[in-house]
C-alpha positions in Angstrom: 0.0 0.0 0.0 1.1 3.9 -0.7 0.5 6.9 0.5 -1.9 7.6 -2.2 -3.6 5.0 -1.0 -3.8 5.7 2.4 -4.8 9.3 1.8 -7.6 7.8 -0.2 -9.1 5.6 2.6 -8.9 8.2 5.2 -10.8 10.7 2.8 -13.8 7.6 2.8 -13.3 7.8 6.5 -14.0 11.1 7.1 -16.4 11.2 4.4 -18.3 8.3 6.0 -18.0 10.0 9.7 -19.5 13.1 8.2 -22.6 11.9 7.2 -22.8 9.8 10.2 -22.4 13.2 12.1 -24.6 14.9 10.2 -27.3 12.0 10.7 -26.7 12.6 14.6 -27.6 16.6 14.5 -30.7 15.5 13.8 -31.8 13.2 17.2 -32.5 14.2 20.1 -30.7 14.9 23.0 -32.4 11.6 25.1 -31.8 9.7 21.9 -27.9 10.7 21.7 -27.4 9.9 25.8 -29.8 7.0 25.8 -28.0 3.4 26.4 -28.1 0.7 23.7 -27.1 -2.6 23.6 -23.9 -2.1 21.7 -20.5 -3.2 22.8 -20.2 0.7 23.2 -23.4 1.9 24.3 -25.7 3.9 22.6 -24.7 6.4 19.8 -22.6 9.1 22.4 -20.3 6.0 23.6 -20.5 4.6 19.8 -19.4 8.2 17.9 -16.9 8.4 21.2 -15.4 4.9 20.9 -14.8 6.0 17.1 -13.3 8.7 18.0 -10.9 7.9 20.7 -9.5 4.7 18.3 -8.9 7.2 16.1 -6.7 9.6 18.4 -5.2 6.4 20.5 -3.8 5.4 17.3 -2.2 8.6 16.4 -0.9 8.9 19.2 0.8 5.4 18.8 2.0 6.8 15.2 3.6 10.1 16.2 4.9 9.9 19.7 5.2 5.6 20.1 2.8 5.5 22.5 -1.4 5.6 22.3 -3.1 8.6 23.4 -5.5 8.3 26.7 -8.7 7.5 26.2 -11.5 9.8 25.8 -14.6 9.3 27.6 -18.1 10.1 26.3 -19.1 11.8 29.9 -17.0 14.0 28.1 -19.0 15.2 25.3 -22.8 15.9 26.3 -23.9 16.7 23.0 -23.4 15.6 19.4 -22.3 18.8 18.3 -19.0 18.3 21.2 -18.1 15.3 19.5 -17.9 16.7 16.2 -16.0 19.2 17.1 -13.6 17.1 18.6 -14.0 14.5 15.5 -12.9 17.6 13.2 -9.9 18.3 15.5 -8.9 14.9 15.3 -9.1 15.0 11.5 -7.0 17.8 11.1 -4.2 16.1 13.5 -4.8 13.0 11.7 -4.4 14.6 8.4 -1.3 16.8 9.1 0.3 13.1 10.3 -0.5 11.5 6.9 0.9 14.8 5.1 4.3 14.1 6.4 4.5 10.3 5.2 6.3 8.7 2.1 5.8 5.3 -0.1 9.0 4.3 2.4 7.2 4.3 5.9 3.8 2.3 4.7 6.6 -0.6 5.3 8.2 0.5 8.6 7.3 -1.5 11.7 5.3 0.2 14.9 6.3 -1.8 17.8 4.0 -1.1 20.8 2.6 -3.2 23.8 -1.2 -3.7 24.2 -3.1 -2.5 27.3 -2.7 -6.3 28.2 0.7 -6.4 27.7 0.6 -8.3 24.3 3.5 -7.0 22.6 2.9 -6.6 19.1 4.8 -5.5 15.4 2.9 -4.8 12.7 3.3 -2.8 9.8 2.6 0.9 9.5 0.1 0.5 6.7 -1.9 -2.1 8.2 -2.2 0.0 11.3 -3.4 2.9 9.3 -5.8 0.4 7.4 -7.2 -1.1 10.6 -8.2 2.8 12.0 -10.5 3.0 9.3 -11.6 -0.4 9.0 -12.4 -0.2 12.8 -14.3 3.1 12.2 -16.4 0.9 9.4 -17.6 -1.5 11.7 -18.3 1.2 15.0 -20.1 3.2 11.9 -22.1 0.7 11.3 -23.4 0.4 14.9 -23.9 4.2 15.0 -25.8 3.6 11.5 -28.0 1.0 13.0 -28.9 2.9 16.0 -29.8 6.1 14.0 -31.8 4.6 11.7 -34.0 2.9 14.3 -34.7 6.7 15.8 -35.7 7.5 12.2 -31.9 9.6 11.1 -30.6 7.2 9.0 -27.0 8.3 7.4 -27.9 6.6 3.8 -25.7 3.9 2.1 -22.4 4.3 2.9 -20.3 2.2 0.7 -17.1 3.4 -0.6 -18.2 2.7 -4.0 -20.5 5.7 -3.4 -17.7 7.6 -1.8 -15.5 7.6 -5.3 -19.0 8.4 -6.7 -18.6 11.6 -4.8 -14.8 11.7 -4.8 -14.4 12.0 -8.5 -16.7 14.5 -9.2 
């Protein structure tokens, strides 16, 4: 994988997020807090959960080391998390500026939280941030379309629809 390709992935990501945002500005505020049955909870520890992978991992990728976790007590409203989600974009995206075809091969070395140590490869780590966003999106999609906010189809096929234009 290159760097074209990463930058590709993480523009479906945050294409993706956004309309899974956007979907969530329109619920209420008992609907956002509300517990679900999720492994995360309902759609605050869902779009959180996303979130917090998200800056964990960068942390892992510029400073060796994950971020601490953020916690949906955190972020009362939907409108708190995406400004925090658009904060972590921009960090994310100045991170993938900097990187070359060379370090998609480089090895991230880091111990899990229990104390698995692991070496993978830089591009797969990056892939897995989004893929893991896929599948948390996919929660938060479920739950807003049962309170009637459904984000639409979102299939990267229909993301290059957008992204060629």
């Amino acid at each position: 994988m290159n760097v074209q390709d990463i930058h590709l992935i993480y523009n479906y990501n945050y294409w993706a997020t956004g309309k899974i945002l956007e979907a969530s500005n329109k619920v209420t505020e008992k609907q956002f807090l509300e517990p679900a049955s999720f492994p995360f909870g309902g759609l605050r520890g869902t779009l959180v959960h996303i979130l917090d992978a998200e800056f964990g991992w960068r942390g892992l990728f510029e400073n060796k080391s994950f971020n601490a976790d953020l916690k949906p007590d955190d972020f009362a409203t939907v409108k708190s998390v995406e400004e925090r989600a658009r904060e972590e974009e921009k960090a994310m995206r100045a991170y993938l500026a900097n990187l070359r075809d060379d370090d998609m091969e480089s090895h991230l070395r880091y111990t899990t939280d229990t104390g698995i140590e692991r070496d993978r490869i830089l591009w797969q780590c990056l892939y897995h941030v989004v893929n893991h966003g896929t599948q948390h999106r996919s929660e938060a999609a479920a739950l807003l379309t049962d309170f009637g906010s459904s984000p639409g189809d979102l299939d990267f096929t229909l993301f290059l629809n957008e992204f060629k234009k």
